[in-house]
C-alpha positions in Angstrom: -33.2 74.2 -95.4 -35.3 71.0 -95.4 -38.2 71.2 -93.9 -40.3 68.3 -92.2 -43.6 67.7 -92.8 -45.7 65.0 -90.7 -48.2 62.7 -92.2 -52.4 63.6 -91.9 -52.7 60.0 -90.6 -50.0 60.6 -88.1 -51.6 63.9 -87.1 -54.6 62.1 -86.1 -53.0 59.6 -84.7 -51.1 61.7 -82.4 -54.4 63.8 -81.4 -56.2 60.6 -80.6 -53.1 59.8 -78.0 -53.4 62.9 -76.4 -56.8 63.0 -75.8 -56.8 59.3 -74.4 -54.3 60.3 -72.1 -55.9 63.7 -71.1 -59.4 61.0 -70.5 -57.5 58.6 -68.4 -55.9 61.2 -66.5 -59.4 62.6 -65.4 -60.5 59.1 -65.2 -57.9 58.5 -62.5 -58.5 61.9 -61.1 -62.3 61.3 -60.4 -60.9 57.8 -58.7 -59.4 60.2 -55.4 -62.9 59.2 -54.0 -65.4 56.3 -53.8 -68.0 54.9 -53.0 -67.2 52.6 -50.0 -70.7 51.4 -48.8 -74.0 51.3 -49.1 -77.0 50.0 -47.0 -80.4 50.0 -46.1 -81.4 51.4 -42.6 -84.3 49.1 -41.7 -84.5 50.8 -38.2 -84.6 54.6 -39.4 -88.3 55.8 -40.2 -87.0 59.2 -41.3 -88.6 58.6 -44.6 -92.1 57.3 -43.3 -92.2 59.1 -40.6 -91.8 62.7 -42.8 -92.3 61.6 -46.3 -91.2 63.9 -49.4 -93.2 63.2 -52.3 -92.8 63.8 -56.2 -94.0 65.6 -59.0 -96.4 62.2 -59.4 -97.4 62.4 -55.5 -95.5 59.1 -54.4 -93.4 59.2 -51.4 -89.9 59.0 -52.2 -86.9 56.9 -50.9 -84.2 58.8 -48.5 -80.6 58.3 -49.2 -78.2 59.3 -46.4 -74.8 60.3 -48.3 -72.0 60.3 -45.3 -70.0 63.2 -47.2 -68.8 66.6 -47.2 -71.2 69.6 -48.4 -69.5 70.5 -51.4 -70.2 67.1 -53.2 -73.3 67.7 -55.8 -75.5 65.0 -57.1 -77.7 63.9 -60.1 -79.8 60.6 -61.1 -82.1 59.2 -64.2 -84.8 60.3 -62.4 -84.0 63.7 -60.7 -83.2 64.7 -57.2 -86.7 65.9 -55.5 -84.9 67.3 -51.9 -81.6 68.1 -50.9 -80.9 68.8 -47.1 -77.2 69.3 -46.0 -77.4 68.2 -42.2 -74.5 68.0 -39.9 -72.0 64.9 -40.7 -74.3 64.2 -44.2 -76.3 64.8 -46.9 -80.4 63.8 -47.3 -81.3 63.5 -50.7 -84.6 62.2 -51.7 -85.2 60.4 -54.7 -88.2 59.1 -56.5 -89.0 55.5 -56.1 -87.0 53.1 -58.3 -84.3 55.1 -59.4 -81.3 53.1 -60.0 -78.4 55.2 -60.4 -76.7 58.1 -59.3 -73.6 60.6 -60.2 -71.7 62.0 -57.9 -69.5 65.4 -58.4 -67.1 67.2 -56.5 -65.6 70.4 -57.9 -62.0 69.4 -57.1 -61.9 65.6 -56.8 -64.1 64.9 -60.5 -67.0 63.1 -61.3 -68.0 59.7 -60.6 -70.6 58.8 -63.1 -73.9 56.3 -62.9 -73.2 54.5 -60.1 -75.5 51.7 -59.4 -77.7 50.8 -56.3 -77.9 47.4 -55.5 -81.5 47.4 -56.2 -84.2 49.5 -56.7 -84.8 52.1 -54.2 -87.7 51.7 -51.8 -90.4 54.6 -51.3 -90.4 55.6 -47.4 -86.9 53.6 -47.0 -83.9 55.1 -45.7 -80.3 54.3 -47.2 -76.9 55.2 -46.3 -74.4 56.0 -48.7 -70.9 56.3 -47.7 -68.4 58.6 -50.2 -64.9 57.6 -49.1 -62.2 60.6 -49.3 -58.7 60.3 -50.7 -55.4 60.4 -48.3 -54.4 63.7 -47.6 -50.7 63.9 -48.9 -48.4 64.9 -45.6 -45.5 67.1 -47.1 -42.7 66.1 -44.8 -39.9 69.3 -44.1 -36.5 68.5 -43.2 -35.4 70.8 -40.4 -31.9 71.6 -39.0 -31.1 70.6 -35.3 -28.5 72.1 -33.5 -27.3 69.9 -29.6 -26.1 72.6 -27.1 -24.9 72.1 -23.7 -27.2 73.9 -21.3 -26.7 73.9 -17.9 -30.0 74.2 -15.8 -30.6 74.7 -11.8 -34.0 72.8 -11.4 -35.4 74.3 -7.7 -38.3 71.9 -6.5 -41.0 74.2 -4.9 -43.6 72.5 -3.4 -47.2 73.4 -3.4 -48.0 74.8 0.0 -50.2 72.7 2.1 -53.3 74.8 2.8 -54.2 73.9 6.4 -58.2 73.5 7.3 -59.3 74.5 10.6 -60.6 73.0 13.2 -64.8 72.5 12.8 -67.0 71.6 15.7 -70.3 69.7 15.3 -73.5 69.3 17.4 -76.8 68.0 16.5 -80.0 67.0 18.1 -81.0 63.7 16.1 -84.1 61.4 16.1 -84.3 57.8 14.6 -87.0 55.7 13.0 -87.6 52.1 13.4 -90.4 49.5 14.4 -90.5 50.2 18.2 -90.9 53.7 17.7 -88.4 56.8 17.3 -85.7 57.1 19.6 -83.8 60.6 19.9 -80.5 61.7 20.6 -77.3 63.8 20.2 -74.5 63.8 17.5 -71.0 65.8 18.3 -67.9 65.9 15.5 -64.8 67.4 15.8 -62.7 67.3 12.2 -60.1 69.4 10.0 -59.8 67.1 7.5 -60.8 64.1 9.0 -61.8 63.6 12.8 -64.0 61.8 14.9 -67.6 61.4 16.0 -70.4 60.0 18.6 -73.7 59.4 17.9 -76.0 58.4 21.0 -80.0 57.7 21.1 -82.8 56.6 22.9 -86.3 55.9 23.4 -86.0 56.7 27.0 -88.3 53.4 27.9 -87.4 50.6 29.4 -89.4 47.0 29.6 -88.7 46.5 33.8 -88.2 43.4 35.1 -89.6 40.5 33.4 -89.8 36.7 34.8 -90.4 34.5 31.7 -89.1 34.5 28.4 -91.2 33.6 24.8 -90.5 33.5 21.6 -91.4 35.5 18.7 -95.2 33.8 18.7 -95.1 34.0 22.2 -95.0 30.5 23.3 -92.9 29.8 26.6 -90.4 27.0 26.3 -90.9 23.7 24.5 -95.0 24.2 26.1 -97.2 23.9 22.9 -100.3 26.1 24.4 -99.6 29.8 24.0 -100.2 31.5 27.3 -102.8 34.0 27.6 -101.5 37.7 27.5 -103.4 41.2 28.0 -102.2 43.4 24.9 -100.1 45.9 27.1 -96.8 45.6 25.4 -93.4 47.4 26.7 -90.5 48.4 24.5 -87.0 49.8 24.9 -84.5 50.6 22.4 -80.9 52.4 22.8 -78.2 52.8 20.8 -74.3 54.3 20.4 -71.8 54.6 18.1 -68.5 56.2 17.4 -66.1 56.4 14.5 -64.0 58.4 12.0 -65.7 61.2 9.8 -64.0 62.6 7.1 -64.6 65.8 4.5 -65.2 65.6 0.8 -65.8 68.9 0.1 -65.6 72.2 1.7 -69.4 71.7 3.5 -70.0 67.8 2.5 -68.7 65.0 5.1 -69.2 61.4 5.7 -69.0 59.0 8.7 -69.0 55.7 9.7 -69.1 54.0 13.2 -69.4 51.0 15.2 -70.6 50.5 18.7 -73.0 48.7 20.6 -77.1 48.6 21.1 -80.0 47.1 22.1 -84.0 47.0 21.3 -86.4 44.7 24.0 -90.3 44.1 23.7 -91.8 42.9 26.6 -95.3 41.0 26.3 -97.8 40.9 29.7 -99.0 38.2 30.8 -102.4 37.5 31.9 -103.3 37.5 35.9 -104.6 33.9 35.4 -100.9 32.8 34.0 -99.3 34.6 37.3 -99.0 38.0 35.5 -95.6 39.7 34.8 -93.9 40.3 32.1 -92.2 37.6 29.4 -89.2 39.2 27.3 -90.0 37.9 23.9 -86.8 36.8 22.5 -87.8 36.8 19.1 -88.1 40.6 19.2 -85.0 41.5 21.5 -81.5 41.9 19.6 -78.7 43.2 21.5 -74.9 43.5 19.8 -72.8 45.6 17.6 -74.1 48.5 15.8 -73.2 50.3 12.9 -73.9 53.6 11.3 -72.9 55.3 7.8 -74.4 58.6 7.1 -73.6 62.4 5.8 -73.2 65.5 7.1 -74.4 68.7 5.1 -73.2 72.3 5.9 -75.1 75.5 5.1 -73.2 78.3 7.0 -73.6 77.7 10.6 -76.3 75.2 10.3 -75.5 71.5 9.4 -78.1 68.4 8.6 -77.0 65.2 9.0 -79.0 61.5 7.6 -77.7 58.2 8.5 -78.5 54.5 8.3 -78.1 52.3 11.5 -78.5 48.8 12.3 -78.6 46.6 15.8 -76.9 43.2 15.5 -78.3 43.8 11.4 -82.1 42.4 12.9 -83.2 46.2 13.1 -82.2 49.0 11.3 -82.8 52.8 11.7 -83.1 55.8 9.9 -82.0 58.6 11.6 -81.6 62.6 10.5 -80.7 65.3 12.8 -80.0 69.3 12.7 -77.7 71.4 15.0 -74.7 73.7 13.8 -72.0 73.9 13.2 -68.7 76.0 15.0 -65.3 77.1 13.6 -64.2 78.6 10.5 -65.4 78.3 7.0 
């Protein structure tokens, strides 16, 4: 039998392939992840703000390393601080280190990588480890068509029906003549309707002149003289549609029609009387938007309300409320 026997130099040669290829096959193996960015954080005063220092007392520079946990790390000049936080890792290393290795017990190591510069003391970097792809392992499945016949029955959802809720509330508005006061009724399932009436219960009588706002009378330039004693009026009614949102939370809104008057006396040496000042009298439409609140039996209502949009009220009320819950 003939044996074969292989050269030293080709024994060596061989052994020298092998281990290149066993190197570049871990080389490629710690290539599954990267580095894919780093930064400084100008606007992060995490590392002034709470400084680490070193063995030599000098603050140290904070590197933020967007990773998982189980990545471990080493540098030139040490690591002084680890903390894993949620989403990263806060290492802190000492002023002027350079580079830095990053290992991962599956993925490899990836050795000395270098900072753009010098790190800062009391600076904040991020560093941002990019992970490989995870493979997606794709299983080819079997699929049988059959021919089912199906009786589809539509059921619809029963409509719950809300019953009928009565409303009435005693109600008192605030404006620049003075409050007014007034009644509020509402009848609603779902939606329904409202009116809202108020007064001041005054009236400004009869009047024979009119002024304006300053109180001059006509196209005269010399203001009349006048005694003080000033009468006011001021009504107002609305109706509309009011509507639930929630099981003790509606809203309304109305239209309808009002009126506010001041009346200005004149002196006995003018003739006396009364002049309607027309500056401060608006008549027209009205409108109202407001809320009403439920608390068992009792219900609160607030509203805003204008004349003609020249005066505008704020009005609230109380009363209760009738029906079932």
């Amino acid at each position: 039998m003939t044996r074969f026997f292989m050269p030293a130099y080709m024994c060596r040669s061989a052994m020298l392939l092998f281990v290149l290829m066993v190197a570049g096959c871990v080389r490629l193996y710690a290539q599954d992840f990267r580095v894919e960015g780093f930064r400084q954080l100008p606007n992060d005063v995490s590392a002034f703000i709470s400084p680490v220092r070193d063995l030599n007392g000098d603050a140290c520079a904070l590197v933020k390393v967007i990773a998982s946990s189980d990545f471990a790390f080493s540098s030139p000049l040490g690591i002084v601080k680890r903390k894993d936080d949620v989403g990263e890792i806060l290492l802190y290393l000492p002023q002027g280190s350079r580079k830095i290795t990053i290992k991962h017990p599956v993925l490899g190591v990836l050795r000395d990588y270098r900072f753009p510069s010098p790190l800062e003391e009391r600076m904040t970097y991020e560093l941002k480890i990019g992970m490989p792809e995870p493979q997606v392992t794709v299983e080819h499945d079997t699929v049988v068509l059959t021919k089912t016949v199906v009786d589809t029955v539509a059921v619809t959802k029963p409509k719950v029906k809300v019953p009928v809720a009565f409303y009435a509330m005693v109600t008192s508005s605030f404006h620049s003549n003075g409050p007014s006061f007034g009644v509020m009724f509402a009848v609603m399932r779902r939606h329904g309707m409202f009116v809202h009436a108020r007064s001041d219960m005054r009236s400004v009588g009869e009047t024979r002149l009119e002024c304006n706002k300053e109180g001059y009378i006509g196209s005269s330039s010399i203001k009349p003289y006048y005694t003080g004693d000033v009468r006011r009026s001021n009504y107002a009614i609305t109706a509309g549609l009011i509507h639930r949102l929630w099981r003790n939370v509606c809203i309304f809104e109305g239209a309808g029609y009002g009126r506010t008057a001041t009346a200005w006396k004149l002196a006995e040496s003018e003739g006396g009387g009364y002049a309607l000042n027309k500056g401060l009298t608006h008549a027209g439409v009205a409108g109202e938007l407001g809320v009403v609140v439920a608390f068992g039996r009792l219900s609160v209502m607030a509203s805003a309300s204008t004349i003609a949009g020249k005066q505008w009220h704020g009005n609230i009320g109380v009363g209760i409320r009738l029906g079932k819950k």
